[in-house]
C-alpha positions in Angstrom: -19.6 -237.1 -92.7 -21.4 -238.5 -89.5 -24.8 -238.7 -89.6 -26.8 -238.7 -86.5 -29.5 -241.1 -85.3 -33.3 -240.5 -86.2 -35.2 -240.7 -83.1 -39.2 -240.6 -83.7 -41.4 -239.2 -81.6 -44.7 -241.0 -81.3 -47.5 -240.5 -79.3 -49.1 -242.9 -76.9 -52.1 -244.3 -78.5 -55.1 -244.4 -76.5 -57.4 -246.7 -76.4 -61.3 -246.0 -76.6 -63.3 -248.3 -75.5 -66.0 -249.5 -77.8 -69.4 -249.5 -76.7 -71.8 -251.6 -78.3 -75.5 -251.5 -77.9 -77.1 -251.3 -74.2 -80.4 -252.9 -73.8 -82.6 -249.7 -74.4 -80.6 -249.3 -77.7 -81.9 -253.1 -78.6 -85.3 -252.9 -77.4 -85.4 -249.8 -79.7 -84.2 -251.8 -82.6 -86.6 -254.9 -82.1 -89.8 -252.7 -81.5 -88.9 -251.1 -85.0 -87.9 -254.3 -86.6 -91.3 -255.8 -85.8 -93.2 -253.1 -87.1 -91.4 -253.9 -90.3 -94.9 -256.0 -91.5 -93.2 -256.8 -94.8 -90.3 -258.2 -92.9 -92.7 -260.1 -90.4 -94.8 -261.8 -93.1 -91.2 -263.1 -94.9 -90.4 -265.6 -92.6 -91.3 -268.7 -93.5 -93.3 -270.9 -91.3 -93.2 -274.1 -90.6 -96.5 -276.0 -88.5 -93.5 -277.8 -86.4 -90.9 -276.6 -84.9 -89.4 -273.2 -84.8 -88.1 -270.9 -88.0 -85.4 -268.3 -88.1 -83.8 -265.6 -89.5 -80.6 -263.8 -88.8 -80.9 -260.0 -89.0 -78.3 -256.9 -89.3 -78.2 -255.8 -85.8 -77.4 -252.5 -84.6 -73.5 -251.6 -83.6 -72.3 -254.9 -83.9 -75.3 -257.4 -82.4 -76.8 -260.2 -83.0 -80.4 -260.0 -84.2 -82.8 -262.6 -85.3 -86.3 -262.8 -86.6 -88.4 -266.0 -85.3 -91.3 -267.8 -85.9 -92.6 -269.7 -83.1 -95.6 -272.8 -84.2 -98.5 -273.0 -81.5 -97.2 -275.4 -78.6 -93.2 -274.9 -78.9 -90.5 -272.5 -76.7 -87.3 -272.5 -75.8 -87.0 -274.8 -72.8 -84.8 -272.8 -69.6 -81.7 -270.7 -70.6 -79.4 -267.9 -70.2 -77.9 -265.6 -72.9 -74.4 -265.7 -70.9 -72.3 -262.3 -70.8 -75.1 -261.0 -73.1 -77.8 -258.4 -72.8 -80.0 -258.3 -75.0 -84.1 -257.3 -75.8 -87.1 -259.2 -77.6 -90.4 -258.1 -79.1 -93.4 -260.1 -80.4 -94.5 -259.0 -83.8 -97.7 -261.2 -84.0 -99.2 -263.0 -81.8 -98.3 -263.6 -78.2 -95.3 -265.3 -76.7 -95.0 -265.8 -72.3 -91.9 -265.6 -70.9 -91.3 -267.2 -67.3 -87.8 -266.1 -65.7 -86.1 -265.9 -62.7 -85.1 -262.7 -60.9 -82.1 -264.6 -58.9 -78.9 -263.7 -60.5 -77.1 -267.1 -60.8 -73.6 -267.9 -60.8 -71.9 -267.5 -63.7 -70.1 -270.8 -63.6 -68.9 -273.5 -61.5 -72.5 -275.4 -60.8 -74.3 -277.8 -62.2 -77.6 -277.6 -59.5 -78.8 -275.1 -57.8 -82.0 -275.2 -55.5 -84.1 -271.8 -56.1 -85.3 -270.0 -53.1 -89.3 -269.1 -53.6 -90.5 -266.4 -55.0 -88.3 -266.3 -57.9 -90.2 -266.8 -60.7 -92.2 -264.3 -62.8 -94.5 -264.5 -65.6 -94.7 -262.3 -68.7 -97.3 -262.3 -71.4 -96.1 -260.4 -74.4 -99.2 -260.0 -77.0 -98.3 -258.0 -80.2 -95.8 -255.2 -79.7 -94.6 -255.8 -76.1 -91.4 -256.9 -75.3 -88.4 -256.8 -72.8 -85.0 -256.3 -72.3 -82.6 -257.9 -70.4 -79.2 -258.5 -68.5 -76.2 -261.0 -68.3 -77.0 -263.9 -66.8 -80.9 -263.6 -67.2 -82.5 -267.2 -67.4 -85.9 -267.6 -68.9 -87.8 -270.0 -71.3 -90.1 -268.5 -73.7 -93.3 -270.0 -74.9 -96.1 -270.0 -77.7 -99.0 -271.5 -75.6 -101.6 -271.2 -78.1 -102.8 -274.1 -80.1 -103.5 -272.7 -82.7 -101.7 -269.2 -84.0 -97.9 -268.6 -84.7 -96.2 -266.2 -82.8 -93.4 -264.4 -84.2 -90.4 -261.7 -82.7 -87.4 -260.3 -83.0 -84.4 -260.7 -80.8 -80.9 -259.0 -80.5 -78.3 -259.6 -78.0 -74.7 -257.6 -77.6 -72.2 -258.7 -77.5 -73.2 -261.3 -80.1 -73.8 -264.7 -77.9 -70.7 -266.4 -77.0 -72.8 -269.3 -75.6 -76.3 -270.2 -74.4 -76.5 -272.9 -71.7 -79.7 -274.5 -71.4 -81.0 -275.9 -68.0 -83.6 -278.5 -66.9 -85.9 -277.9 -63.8 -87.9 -280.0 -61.8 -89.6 -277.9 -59.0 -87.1 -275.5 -57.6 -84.5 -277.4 -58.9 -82.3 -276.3 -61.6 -80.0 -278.2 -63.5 -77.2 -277.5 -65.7 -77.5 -279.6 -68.8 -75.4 -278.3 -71.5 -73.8 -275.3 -72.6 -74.1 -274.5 -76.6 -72.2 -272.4 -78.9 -72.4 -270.2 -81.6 -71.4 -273.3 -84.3 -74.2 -275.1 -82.8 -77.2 -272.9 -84.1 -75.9 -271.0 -87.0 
């Protein structure tokens, strides 16, 4: 008895790209995370340097929930590949950015042409969103009342590289990742 050969049929499979969270998606989440006030008054605060939390995100993101002492920020960075959205829940936080799009790699000065910077004062219940590449420092000026806010980014931040500047000078100065602040 001869038996003949099994062929399968299978279909192709097609692939669906996977879309995570845009930037109104996580400016949606953040705005409705910091009116969470139960949430907000959780985080523990510390007179010194800066406090976190790391939230559930929406569709995959990374979220966080931070308390920001009178006097401290950030210092200049980027988010990388990431967009992403922030909100202050109490207080108020300034944000000074840049609305050149830098290169993505292969510097380690630039000179920034005038008229690049921007300010942003975000009392209680304003916030932004962003795209890749955006570089910003974000500040608690007062000297005496916490700030706090909510972040999220998507995708989750592959690296953050923090900068320097003097002037219109800005400087490369090292490139962190995700094992470095979690």
């Amino acid at each position: 008895m001869s038996s003949s050969p099994s062929v399968s049929h299978s279909t192709p499979t097609v692939s669906t790209p996977v879309h995570g969270p845009d930037q109104t998606e996580l400016l949606d989440f953040v705005r409705r995370t910091a009116a969470d006030t139960e949430l907000i008054d959780s985080l523990p605060l510390d007179p010194e340097g800066r406090t976190w939390v790391r939230l559930e995100g929406p569709g995959g993101s990374e979220a966080w929930l931070i308390g920001w002492p009178p006097g401290t920020g950030t210092g200049w960075h980027d988010h990388a590949e990431s967009v992403g959205a922030f909100l202050t829940a109490s207080g108020e936080l300034k944000e000074n950015s840049l609305t050149a799009r830098l290169p993505a790699d292969g510097w380690k000065t630039l000179e920034l042409s005038e008229g690049v910077d921007r300010e942003r004062r975000l009392p209680a219940g304003k916030g932004r969103a962003f795209g890749r590449h955006h570089v910003h420092e974000v500040l608690n000026e007062s000297t005496d009342e916490h700030a706090v806010s909510v972040h999220a980014y998507y995708p989750p931040l592959p690296q953050i590289r923090r900068y320097s500047r003097t002037g219109q000078v800005l400087r490369l100065e090292q490139v962190e990742r995700p094992a470095d602040w979690q």
